[in-house]
VOTI-510541 format. One record per residue (C-alpha): y, z, x. Coordinates in steps of 0.001 Angstrom, whole numbers, padded with zeros to 6 digits, always signed. Each point is the difference from the previous one (the first is absolute). Layout:
N
YZX/...
END
This chain:
413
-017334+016087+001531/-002379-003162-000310/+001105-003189+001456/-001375-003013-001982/+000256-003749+001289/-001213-002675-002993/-001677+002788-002115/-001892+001999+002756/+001223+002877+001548/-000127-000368+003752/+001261+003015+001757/+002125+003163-000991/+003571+001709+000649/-000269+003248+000456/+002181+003398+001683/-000782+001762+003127/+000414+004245-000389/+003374-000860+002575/+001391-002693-002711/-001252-003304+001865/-000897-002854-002421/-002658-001638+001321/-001742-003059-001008/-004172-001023+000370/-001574-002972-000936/-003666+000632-001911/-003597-000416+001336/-000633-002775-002173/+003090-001561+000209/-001157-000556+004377/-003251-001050-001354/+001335-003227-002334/-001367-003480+001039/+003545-001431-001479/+002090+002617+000335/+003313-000494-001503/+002758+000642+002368/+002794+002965-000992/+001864-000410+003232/+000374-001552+003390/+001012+003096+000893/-003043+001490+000337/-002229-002785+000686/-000635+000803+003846/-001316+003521-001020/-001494+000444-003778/-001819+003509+001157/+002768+001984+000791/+002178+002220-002009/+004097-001200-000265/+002422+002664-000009/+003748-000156-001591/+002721+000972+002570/+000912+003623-000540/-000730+000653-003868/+000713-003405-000948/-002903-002870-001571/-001640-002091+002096/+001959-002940+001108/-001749-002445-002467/+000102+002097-002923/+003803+001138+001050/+001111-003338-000460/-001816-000166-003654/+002874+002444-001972/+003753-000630-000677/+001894+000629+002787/+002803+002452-000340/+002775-001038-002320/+000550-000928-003491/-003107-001329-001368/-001966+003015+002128/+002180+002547-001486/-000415-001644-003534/-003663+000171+000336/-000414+003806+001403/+002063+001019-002773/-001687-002142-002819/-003629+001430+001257/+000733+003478+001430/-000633-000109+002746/+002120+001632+002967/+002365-001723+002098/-001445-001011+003071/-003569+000505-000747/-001215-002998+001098/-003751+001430-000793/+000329+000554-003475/+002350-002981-000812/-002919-002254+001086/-002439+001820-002514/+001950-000400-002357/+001100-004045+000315/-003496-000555+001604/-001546-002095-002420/+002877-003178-000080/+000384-000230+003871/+000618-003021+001739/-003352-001826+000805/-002617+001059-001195/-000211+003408+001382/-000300+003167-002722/+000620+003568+001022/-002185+002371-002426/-000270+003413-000018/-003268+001417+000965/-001277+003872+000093/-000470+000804+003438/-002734+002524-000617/-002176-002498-001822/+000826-003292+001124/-001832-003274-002074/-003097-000789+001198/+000628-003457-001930/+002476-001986+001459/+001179-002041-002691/+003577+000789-001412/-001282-000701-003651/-002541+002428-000288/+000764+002838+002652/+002253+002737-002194/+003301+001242+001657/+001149+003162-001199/+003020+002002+001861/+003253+001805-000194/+001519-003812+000289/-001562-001087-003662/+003376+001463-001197/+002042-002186+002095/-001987-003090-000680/+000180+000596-003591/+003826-000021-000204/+002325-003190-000598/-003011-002601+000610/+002824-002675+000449/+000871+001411+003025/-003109+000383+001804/+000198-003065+002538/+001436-000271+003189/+002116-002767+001622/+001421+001033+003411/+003213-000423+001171/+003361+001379-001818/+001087-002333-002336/-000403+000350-003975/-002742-001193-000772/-002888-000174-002251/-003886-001213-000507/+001010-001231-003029/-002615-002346-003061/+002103-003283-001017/+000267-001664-003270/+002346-003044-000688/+002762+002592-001357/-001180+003067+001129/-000578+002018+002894/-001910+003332-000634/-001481+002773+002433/-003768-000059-000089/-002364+002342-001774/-001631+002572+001886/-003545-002500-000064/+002407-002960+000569/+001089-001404+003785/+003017-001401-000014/+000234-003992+001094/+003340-000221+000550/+002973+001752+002043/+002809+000363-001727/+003709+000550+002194/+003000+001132-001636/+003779-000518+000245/+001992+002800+003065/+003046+001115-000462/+000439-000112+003248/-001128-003028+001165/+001521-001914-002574/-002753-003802-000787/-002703+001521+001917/-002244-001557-002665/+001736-003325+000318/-000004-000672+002870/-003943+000900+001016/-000967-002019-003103/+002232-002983+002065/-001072+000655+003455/-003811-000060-001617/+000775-003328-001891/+001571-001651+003573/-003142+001083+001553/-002012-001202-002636/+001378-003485-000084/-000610-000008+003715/-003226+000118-000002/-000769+003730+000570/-002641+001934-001784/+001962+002669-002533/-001164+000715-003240/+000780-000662-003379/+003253+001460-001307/+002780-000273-002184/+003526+001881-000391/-000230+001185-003447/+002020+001487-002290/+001065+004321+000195/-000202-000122-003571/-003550-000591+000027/-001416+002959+001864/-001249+002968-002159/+001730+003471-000689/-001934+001964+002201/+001468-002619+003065/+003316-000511-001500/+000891+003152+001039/-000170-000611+003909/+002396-003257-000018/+003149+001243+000814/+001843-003777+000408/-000773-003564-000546/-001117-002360-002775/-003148-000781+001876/-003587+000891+001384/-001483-001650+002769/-004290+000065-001313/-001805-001204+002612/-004240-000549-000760/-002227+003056+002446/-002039-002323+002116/-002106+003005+000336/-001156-000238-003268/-001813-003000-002247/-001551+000239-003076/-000995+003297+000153/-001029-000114+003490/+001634+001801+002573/-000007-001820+003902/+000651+002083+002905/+002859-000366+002093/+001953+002074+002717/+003397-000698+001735/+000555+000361+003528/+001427+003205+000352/-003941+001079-001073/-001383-002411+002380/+001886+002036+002892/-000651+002809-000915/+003473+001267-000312/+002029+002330-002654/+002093-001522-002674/+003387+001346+002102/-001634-002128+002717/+000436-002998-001427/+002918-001722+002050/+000446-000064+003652/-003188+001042+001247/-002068-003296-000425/+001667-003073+000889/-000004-003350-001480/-002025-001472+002782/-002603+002481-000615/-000420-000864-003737/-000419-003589+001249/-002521+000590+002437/-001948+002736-002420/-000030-002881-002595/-001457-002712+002777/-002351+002381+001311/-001263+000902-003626/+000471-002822-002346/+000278-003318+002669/+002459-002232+001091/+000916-001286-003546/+000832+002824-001353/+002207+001265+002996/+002043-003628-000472/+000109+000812-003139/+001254+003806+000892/+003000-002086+002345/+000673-002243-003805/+000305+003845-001449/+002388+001243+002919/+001981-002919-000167/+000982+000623-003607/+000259+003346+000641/+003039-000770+002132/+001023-003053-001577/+000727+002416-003304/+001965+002356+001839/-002901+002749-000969/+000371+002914+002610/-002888+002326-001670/-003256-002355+000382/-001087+003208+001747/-003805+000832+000226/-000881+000939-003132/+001549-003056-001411/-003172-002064+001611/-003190+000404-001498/-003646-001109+000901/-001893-001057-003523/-003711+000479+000338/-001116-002540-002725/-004017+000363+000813/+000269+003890+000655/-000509-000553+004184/+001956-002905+001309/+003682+000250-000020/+002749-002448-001051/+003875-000387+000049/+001067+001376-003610/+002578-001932-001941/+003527+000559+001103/+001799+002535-002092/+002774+002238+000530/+002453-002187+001297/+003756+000788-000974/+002953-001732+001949/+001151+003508+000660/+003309-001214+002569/+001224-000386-003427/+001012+003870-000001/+002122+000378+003274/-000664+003714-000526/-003838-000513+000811/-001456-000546+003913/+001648-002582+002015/-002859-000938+001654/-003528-001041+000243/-003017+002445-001330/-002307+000061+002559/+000607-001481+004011/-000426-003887+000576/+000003-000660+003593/+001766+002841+001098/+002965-000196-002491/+000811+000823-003863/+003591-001637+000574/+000035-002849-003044/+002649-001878+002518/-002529+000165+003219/-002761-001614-001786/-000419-003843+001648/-003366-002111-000151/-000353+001774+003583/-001018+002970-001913/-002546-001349-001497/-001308-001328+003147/-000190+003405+001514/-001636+001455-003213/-002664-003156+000153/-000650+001425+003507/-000603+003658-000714/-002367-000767-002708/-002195-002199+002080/+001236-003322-002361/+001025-003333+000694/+003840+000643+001012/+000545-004054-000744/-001587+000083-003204/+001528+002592-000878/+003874-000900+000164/-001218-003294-001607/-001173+002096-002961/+003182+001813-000093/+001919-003060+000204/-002474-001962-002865/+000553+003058-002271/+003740+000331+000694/+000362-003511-001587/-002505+000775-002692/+002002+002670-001324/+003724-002382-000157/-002229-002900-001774/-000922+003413-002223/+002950+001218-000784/+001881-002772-000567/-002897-001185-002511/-000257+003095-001277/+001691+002516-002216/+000269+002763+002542/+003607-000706+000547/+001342+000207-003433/-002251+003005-000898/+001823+001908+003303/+002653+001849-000972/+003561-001726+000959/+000542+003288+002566/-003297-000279+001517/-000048-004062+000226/+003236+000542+002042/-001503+003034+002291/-002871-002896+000622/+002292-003035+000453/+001928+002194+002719/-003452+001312+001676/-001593-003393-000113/+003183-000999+002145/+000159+003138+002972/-004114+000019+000577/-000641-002535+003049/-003752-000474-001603/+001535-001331-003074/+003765-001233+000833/-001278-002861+000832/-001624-000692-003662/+002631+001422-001659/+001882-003316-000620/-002255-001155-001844/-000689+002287-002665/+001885-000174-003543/+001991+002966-000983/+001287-000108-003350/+002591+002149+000723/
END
């Protein structure tokens, strides 16, 4: 298979004769002047060839499909493609990937001597895959139901097979009853704070088409939230942090701590955008969101090469379900305990990631009382859910980092 960044193909999938997948950038991908960067990952060493554990992808492609669950299963089924084969379900949803990577299908006895994904011709035993249910050819990671989704006013539709969806789309969970309420009010409170998030709206289930009304099993809403991936046609490059470690999908909590992310974002990006990383944490706990776990932080790479913190997205106020994890995602400063988290913490975290500890708690403490003046400004609190506003109201009181704020906050309750 053909890897293509922006258009080009630079570098190829392919199977060892003992089932490895194995991964190899091109010749004249190493010889670009500006060559656009596909991961930090394998920046250190572009001339080597990156093998999946066992018979798995890559790490950096692995983290491209579904994971396992709902929308995974919905997918294989929809396309035909077997359960588990993470090889042929990224043929098959290779062309609407995050970023603007494209998996194509190549014949490995004749590869293209043109490396141009408009003009080189891919014919395989996947064209029958990619030519079934063109809605469904994308990929968004994670489990939840969603969809790359094209917006109107009063519609939402699945794109056409020549179409990339703008949008993603979330629907309603029986079993996590508001999901879509209360990410579209945790998104508002972090938009009236200041954070970047982009544009979206709780709509209307009504609105969605036929082919998507099938998948909402409860609620009168969808949470459609804009791709900051894609603009205008354009797709820009992006990769989230499990990819920048290198690590699988299943990886994705406990094996990189929070200090880490912090000191990968200074060491990377600058001190800015690792304050602004500490703003990000901060409302992180602030929300009571226990899954802002690697691969919900992303690196944006607007001018193809140098990376940037993407817009916030993702963020749910998930203490709301007292079925779901008690605790913290990933380690900060040795604990994921919500009730052992003091501005000491932060100190300590400042400290492993080679930052400014006393700028750092002052950030945390600026952004702490950004976010009361937000929500209490803003309509995050009515647009809550009455359970989950009282799930907050009691968390905002038992978490030392925020007790002492907690006074101050409205709660319409």
């Amino acid at each position: 298979m053909g890897v293509g960044l922006h258009g080009k193909i630079i570098g190829y999938l392919s199977q060892t004769t003992k089932g490895q997948i194995a991964f190899r950038f091109t010749e004249s991908y190493l010889s670009m002047t500006d060559r656009p960067v596909l991961s930090q990952a394998f920046e250190d060493d572009l001339s080597r060839s990156y093998y999946g554990k066992n018979r798995s992808l890559p790490s950096f492609f692995a983290n491209l499909v579904p994971e396992h669950g709902a929308l995974r299963n919905l997918i294989e089924d929809s396309l035909g493609v077997s359960p588990g084969d993470d090889l042929a379900l990224l043929g098959a949803v290779g062309r609407d990937l995050p970023g603007a990577v494209e998996i194509v299908s190549v014949d490995g006895d004749d590869l293209p001597v043109q490396e141009d994904l408009e003009v080189s011709a891919y014919e395989t035993d996947h064209d029958n895959i990619l030519n079934s249910d063109p809605g469904l050819r994308f990929s968004l990671a994670g489990v939840q139901m969603k969809f790359s989704v094209l917006r109107e006013p009063d519609r939402i539709t699945l794109p056409a097979s020549n179409q990339d969806g703008e949008w993603i789309v979330k629907l309603g969970s029986a079993r996590f009853p508001f999901t879509v309420e209360n990410e579209y009010a945790m998104m508002q409170w972090a938009m009236s704070a200041g954070f970047d998030v982009p544009e979206c709206y709780l709509q209307d289930a009504s609105t969605v088409s036929i082919s998507l009304k099938k998948h909402t099993d409860f609620g009168n809403h969808v949470f459609v939230i804009r791709r900051y991936d894609r603009h205008e046609g354009l797709r820009i490059h992006q990769e989230d942090f499990a990819q920048v470690a290198n690590l699988r999908p299943q990886l994705k909590y406990d094996h990189i701590k929070y200090e880490q992310c912090g000191g990968l974002v200074k060491q990377l990006l600058g001190c800015e955008a690792y304050y602004e990383f500490i703003r990000r944490l901060t409302f992180v706990i602030a929300s009571g969101n226990a899954d802002a776990h690697l691969k919900n932080w992303s690196f944006l790479y607007l001018n193809k090469q140098q990376p940037s913190l993407a817009p916030m997205y993702d963020q749910v106020c998930t203490i709301a379900w007292p079925e779901l994890s008690s605790e913290l995602a990933l380690k900060l400063a040795g604990t994921k305990n919500w009730f052992a988290l003091e501005l000491e913490r932060f100190e300590l975290l400042a400290k492993r990631a080679g930052a400014d500890p006393i700028k750092t708690t002052q950030t945390v403490q600026e952004t702490l009382i950004q976010l009361v003046d937000a929500w209490n400004s803003s309509q995050a609190s009515t647009l809550l859910p009455l359970p989950h506003l009282k799930r907050l109201q009691d968390f905002w009181g038992r978490v030392p980092l925020l007790r002492p704020h907690a006074i101050q906050m409205n709660w319409p309750i």
